[in-house]
C-alpha positions in Angstrom: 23.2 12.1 12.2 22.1 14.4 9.6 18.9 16.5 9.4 17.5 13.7 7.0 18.0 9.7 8.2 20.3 8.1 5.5 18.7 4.8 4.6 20.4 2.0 2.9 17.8 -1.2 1.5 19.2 -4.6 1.7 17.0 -6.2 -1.3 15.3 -5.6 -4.6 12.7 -8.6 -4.4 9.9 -7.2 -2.9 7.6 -4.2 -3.5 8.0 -2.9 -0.2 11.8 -1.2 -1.1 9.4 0.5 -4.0 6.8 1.3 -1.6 8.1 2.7 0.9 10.7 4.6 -1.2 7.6 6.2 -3.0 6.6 7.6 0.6 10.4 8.8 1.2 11.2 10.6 -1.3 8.9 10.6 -4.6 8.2 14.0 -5.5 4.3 12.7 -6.7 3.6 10.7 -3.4 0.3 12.0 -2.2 0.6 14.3 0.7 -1.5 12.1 3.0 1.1 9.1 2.6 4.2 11.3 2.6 7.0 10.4 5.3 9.6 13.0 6.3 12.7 12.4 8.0 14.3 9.9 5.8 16.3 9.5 2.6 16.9 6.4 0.9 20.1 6.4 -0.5 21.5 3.0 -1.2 19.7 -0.2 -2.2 21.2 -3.6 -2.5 19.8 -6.1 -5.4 20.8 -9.8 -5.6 18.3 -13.0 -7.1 16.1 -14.9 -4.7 13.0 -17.3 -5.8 10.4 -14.1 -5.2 11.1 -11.8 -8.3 12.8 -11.9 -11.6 15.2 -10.4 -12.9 13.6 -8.3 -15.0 11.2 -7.7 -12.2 14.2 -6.5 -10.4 15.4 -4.3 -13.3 11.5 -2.6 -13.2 12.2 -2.1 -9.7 15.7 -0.7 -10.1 14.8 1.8 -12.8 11.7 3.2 -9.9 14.3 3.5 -7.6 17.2 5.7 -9.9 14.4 7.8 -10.8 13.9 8.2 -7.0 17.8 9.1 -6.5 18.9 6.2 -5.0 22.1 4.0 -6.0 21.1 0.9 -6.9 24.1 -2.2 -6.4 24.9 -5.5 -5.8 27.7 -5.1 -3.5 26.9 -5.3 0.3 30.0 -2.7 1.5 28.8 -0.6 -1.3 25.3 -0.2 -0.3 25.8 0.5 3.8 29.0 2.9 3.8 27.2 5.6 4.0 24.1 5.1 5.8 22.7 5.8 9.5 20.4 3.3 9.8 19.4 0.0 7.5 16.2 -1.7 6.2 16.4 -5.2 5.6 13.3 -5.5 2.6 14.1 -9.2 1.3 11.1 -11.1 0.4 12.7 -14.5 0.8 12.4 -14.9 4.5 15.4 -17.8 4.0 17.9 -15.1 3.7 17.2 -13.0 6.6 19.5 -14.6 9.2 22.1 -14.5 6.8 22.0 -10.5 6.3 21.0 -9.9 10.0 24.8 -11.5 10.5 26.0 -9.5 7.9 24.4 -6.3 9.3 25.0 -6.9 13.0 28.5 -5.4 12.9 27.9 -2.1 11.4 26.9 -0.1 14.6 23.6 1.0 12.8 20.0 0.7 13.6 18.4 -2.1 11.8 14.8 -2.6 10.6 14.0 -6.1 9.6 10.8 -6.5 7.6 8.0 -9.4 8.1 8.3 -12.0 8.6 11.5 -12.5 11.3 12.6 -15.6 9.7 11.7 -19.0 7.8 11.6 -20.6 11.4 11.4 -20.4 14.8 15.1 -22.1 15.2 16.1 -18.7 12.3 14.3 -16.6 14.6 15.9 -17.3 17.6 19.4 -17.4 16.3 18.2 -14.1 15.5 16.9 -12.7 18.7 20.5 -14.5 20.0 22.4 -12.0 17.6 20.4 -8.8 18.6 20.6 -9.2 22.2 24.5 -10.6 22.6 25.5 -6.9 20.4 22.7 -5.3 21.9 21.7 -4.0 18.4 18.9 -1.0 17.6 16.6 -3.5 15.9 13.0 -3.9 15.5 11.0 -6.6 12.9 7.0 -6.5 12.0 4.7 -6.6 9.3 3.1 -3.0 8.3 -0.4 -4.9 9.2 0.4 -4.0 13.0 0.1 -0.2 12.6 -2.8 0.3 10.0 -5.0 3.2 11.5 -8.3 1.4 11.2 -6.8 -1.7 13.3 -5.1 0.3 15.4 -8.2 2.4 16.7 -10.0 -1.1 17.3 -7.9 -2.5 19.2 -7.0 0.0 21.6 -11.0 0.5 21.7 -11.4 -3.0 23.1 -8.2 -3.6 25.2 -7.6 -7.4 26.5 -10.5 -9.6 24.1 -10.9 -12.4 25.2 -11.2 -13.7 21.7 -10.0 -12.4 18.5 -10.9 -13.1 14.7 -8.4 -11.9 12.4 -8.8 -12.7 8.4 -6.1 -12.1 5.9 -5.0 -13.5 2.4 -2.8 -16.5 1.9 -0.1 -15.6 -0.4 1.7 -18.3 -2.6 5.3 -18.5 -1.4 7.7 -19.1 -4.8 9.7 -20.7 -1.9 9.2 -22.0 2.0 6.3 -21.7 3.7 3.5 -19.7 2.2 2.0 -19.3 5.7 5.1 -17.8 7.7 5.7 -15.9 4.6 2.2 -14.1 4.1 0.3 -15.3 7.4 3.0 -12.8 9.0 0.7 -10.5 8.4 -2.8 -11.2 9.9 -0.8 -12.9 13.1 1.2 -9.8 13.4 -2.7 -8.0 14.3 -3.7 -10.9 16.6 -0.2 -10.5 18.5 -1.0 -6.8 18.7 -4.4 -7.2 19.4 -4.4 -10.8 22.2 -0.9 -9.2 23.7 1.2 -12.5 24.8 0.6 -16.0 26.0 0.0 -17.9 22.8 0.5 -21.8 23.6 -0.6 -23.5 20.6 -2.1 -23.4 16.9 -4.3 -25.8 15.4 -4.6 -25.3 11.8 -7.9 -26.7 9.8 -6.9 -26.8 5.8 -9.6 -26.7 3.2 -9.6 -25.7 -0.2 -9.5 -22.2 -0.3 -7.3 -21.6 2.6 -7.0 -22.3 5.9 -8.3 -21.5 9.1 -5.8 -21.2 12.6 -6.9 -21.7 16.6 -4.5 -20.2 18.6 -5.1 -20.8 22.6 -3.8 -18.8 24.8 -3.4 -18.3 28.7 -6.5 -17.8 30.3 -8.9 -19.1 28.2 -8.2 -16.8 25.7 -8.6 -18.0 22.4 -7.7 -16.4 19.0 -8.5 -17.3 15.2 -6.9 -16.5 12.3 -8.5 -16.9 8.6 -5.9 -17.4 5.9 -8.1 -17.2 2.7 -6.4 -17.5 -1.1 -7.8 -14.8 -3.5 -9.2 -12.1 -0.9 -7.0 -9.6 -0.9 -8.7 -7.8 2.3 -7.8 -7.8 5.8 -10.1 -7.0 8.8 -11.5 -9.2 12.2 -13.4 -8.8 15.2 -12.0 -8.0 19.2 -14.6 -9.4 21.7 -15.0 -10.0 25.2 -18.3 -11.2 27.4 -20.3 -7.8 27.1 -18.6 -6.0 23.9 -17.3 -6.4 20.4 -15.4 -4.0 17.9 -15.0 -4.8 14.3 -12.5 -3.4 11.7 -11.2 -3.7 8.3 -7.8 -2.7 7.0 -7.4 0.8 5.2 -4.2 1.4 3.2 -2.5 3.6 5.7 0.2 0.9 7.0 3.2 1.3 5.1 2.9 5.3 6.1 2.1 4.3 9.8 5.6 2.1 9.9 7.9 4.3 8.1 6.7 7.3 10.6 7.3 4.5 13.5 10.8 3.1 11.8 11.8 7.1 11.4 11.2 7.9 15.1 13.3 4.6 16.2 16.1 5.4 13.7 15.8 9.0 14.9 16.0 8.3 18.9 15.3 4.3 19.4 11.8 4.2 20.4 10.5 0.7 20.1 7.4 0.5 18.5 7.3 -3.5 19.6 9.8 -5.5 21.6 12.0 -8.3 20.2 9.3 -10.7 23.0 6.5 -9.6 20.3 8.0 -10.3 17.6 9.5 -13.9 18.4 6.0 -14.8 19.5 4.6 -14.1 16.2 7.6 -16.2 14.4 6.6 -18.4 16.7 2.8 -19.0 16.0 3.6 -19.2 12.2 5.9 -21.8 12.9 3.7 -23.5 15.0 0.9 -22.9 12.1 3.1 -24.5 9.9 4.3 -27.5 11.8 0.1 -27.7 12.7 -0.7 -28.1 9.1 1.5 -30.9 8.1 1.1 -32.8 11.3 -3.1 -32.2 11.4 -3.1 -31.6 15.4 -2.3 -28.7 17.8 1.5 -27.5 17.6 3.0 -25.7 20.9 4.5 -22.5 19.9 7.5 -22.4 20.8 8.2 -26.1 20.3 
């Protein structure tokens, strides 16, 4: 492996393959948000519900400008890579590319959420584990400095608030696709154990009850037009509070440059199918109007 990790993207219709691009390798990315390590060489476009086409072509120009190859062929865009980072938006097509990307011997970042569903996600987990791939999947929300610090100050809560917007998915479930984010944190924060969700729906969002074993109990707080994350860690004698800074697309390209470097985990595959499989539950929960077991 070179000095510098080839990177190859697999999807133009999210701002994350802008993002963290910018960190990569844009010679005017502040200091503080710089990664080193990595160079992103390759990036593979093709049309899903979540961006346009001349969305994409925005996107595409950002990209050139940052020296990276922009195509829509799939052989093209991972010949010459070390390791890959699956950035699609449309969480419909991430078993599809996972397949794709399962044979060619590289290590494989696969950004939130894991799937559309839990049955996706296991076929998923199936895939990684039968070819014993270098893979790892999580939303940026689960290494943001500010969380991070409050959670390790407050180890094993017995109960956890976690609030977070509600996106509008263009397609599929807006919850799996956008709640990935504030249940990533209460996965992080609660550990494992999650049995159910009970989702309450009002108007401007929703609210989710997750029990857990031991009389644990943790909350999530989807809420449409506040675009701020944050929550509270408590248990019978303490409590530590936090909102989200704007460090966590830094924080996972330093973690997904140390895996693709020597295959540290920063989570295990147990982690993430847990939090696929609250948001699915979440889901199921707020069609159905009762509790939903995780993994059904």
């Amino acid at each position: 492996m070179s000095a510098d990790i080839k990177v190859a993207l697999i999807g133009l219709d999210t701002s994350h393959s802008v993002e963290f691009t910018k960190r990569i390798q844009a010679s005017d990315c502040p200091a503080e948000d710089k990664v080193s390590g990595m160079k992103v060489i390759s990036c593979m476009r093709f049309p899903t519900p979540f961006q346009s086409e001349a969305g994409q072509d925005a996107r595409q120009k950002q990209l050139e400008g940052w020296g990276v190859k922009v195509s829509s062929d799939f052989d093209e865009t991972v010949k010459n890579c070390d390791a890959v980072m699956i950035e699609i938006n449309d969480p419909a097509f991430h078993l599809e590319y996972m397949k794709k990307c399962a044979g060619l011997g590289k290590a494989i970042f696969l950004d939130k959420p894991l799937a559309d569903n839990i049955d996706n996600g296991f076929e998923i987990a199936k895939i990684v584990r039968e070819k014993k791939l270098r893979f790892f999947s999580a939303s940026p929300l689960r290494f943001d400095n500010e969380f991070v610090k409050a959670s390790a100050s407050l180890s094993n809560p017995l109960y956890a608030t976690i609030y977070g917007p509600l996106g509008a998915a263009p397609a599929g479930s807006s919850i799996v696709w956008y709640g990935v984010h504030a249940f990533e944190m209460l996965q992080k924060a609660m550990g494992s154990g999650a049995i159910s969700v009970n989702v309450l729906s009002e108007g401007n969002g929703l609210v989710a009850i997750v029990s857990y074993t031991g009389k644990r109990r943790g909350v999530v707080e989807l809420n449409r037009g506040a675009w701020i994350y944050g929550g509270t860690f408590r248990n019978t004698e303490s409590a530590v509070s936090f909102k989200a800074g704007h460090s966590f697309y830094t924080s996972l390209l330093k973690e997904a440059e140390i895996f693709f470097r020597n295959g540290t985990l920063p989570l295990q595959l147990e982690d993430t199918l847990e939090v696929m499989g609250m948001l699915d539950a979440a889901e199921r929960s707020s069609k159905s109007g009762r509790p939903e077991p995780v993994y059904k």
